[in-house]
ZAMARGU-4260 file (C-alpha; in steps of 0.2 Angstrom, whole numbers, plus 5000, padded with zeros to 4 digits):
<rodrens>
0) 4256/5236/5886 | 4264/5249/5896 | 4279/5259/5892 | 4289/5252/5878 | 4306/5262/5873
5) 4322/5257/5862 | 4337/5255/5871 | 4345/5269/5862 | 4331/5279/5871 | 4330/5273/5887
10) 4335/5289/5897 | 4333/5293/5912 | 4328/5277/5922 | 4310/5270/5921 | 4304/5268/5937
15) 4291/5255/5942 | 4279/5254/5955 | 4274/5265/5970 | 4291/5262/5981 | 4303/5261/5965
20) 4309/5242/5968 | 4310/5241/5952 | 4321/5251/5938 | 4324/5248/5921 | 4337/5256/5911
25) 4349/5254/5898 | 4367/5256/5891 | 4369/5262/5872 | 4388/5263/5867 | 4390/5269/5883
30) 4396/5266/5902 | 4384/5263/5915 | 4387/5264/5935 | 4376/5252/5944 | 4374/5256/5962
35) 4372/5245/5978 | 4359/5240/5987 | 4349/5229/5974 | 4351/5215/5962 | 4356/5220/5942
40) 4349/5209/5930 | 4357/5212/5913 | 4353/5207/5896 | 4365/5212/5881 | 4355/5214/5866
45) 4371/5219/5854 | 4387/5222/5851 | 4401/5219/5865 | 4401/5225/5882 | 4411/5222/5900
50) 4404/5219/5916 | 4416/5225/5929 | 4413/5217/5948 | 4421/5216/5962 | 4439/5219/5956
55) 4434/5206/5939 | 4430/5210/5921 | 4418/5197/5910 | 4414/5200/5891 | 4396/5200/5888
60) 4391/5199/5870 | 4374/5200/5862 | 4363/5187/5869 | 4371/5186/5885 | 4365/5188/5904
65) 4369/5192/5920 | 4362/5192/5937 | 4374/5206/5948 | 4372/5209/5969 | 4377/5224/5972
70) 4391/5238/5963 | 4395/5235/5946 | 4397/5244/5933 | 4395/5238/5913 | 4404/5247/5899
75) 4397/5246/5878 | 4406/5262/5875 | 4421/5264/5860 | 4433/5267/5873 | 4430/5251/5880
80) 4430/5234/5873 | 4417/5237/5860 | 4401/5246/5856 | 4388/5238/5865 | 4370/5240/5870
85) 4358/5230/5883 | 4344/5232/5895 | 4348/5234/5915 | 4330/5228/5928 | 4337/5232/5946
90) 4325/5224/5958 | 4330/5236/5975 | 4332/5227/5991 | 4336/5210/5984 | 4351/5201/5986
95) 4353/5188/5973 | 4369/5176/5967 | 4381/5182/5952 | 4378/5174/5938 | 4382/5174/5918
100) 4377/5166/5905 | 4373/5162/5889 | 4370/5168/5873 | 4351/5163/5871 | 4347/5146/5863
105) 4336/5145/5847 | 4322/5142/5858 | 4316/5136/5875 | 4318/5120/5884 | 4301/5120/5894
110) 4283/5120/5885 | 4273/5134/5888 | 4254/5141/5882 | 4250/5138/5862 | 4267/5126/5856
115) 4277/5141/5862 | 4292/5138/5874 | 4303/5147/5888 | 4320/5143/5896 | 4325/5147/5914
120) 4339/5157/5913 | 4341/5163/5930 | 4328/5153/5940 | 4326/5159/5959 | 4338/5155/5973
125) 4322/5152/5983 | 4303/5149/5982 | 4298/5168/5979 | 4316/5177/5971 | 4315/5185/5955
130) 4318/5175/5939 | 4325/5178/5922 | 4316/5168/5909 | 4316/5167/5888 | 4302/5166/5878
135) 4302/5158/5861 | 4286/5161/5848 | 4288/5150/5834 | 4280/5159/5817 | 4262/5159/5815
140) 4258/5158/5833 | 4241/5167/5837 | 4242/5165/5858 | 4230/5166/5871 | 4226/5181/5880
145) 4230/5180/5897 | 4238/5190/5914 | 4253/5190/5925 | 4249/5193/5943 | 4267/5205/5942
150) 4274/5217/5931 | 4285/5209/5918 | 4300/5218/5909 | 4304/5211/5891 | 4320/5215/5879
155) 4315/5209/5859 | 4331/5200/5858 | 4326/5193/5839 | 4311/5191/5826 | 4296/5202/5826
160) 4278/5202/5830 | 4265/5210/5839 | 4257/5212/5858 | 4239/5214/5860 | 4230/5221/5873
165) 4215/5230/5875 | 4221/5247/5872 | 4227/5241/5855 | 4242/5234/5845 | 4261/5236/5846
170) 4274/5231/5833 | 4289/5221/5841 | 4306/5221/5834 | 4323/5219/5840 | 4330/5231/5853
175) 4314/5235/5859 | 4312/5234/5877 | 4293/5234/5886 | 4282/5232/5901 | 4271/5225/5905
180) 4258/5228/5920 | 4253/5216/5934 | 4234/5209/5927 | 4236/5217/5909 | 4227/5209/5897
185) 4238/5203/5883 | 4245/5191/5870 | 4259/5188/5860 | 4255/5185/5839 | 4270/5182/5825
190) 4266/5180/5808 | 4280/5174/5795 | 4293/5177/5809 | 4297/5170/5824 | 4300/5180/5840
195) 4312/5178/5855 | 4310/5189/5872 | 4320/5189/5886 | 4308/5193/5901 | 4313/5198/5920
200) 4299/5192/5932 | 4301/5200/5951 | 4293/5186/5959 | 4291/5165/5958 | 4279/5154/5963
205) 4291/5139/5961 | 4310/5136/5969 | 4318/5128/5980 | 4315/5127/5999 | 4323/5124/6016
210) 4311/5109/6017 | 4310/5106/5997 | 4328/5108/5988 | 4341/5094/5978 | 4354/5095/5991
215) 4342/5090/6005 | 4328/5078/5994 | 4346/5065/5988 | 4353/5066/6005 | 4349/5047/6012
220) 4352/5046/6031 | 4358/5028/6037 | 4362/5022/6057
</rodrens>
């Protein structure tokens, strides 16, 4: 595992990678600005909080998610709507489509590695974009170690459990935000508990195309 912080301790912005096109950081009872000139993927962990864009204001409330191009600005302080915290990836560079959803199901739709399973949340506008998924580890779940070929950026958003790699153990609980490396050895294990994370990938390997997409594949020329 790499760095692992509490939102409540999330200050200044982490940092990933050599150029920075990544940045993690979070809001804690507090009023973030986001700038321009990237892509804001927010997860609200608890609480409530506003998202303010473009002249509009959206609750968020503990579960929730967003996907933000560009300025915005999200607000969990007392003088705002509530007292709220959550995690903020900015992927620099990258334009992607608003979005909000949410709150998180019970668990996820797709089957993933060892009866675990993950939801697309935000899936990618096209083949390659960054994607917002959530992983569900039922209870007693012992998974296969194994890699990511890009860094991945977690939130704990509920249960507890442990990641193991080869530099040792970490506890997982709620609130909890992590990363993990590109080709780090690791796995997931819950014991009487389930787990539920919310993870931000900065890349895809599946999407749609301008040969390969719904719009195109159902349209059904006829002379």
């Amino acid at each position: 595992m790499g760095d692992s912080l509490w939102l409540d301790a999330l200050s200044p912005a982490l940092d990933l990678g050599p150029t920075a096109t990544v940045r993690v950081r979070a809001w804690h009872e507090s009023r973030l600005e986001l700038a321009d000139g990237g892509t804001h993927y927010l997860l609200a962990f608890a609480g409530s909080s506003t998202l303010d864009r473009a002249g509009a204001s959206y609750p968020i409330a503990a579960g929730m998610f967003a996907c933000v191009p560009g300025a915005c600005t999200v607000d969990g302080s007392r003088s705002g709507t509530g007292t709220g915290t959550g995690l903020v990836v900015t992927h620099s560079g990258y334009r992607g489509l608003f979005q909000l959803g949410g709150p998180i199901e019970d668990a996820g739709r797709l089957r993933y590695i060892d009866g675990c399973t993950d939801s697309l949340l935000l899936g990618p506008p096209v083949l390659g974009d960054p994607c917002l998924n959530h992983l569900h580890i039922p209870a007693g779940t012992s998974q296969s170690r194994h890699v990511h070929p890009s860094v991945r950026v977690g939130l704990i958003a509920r249960g507890e459990g442990v990641c193991v790699t080869p530099e040792g153990e970490l506890a997982l609980r709620p609130g909890l935000a992590f990363v993990i490396p590109a080709d780090m050895l690791h796995s997931f294990c819950t014991r009487d508990a389930s787990l539920d994370v919310v993870v931000y990938h900065p890349d895809s390997d599946t999407g749609p195309t301008h040969e390969d997409h719904p719009m195109l594949n159902r349209t059904l020329l006829r002379k």
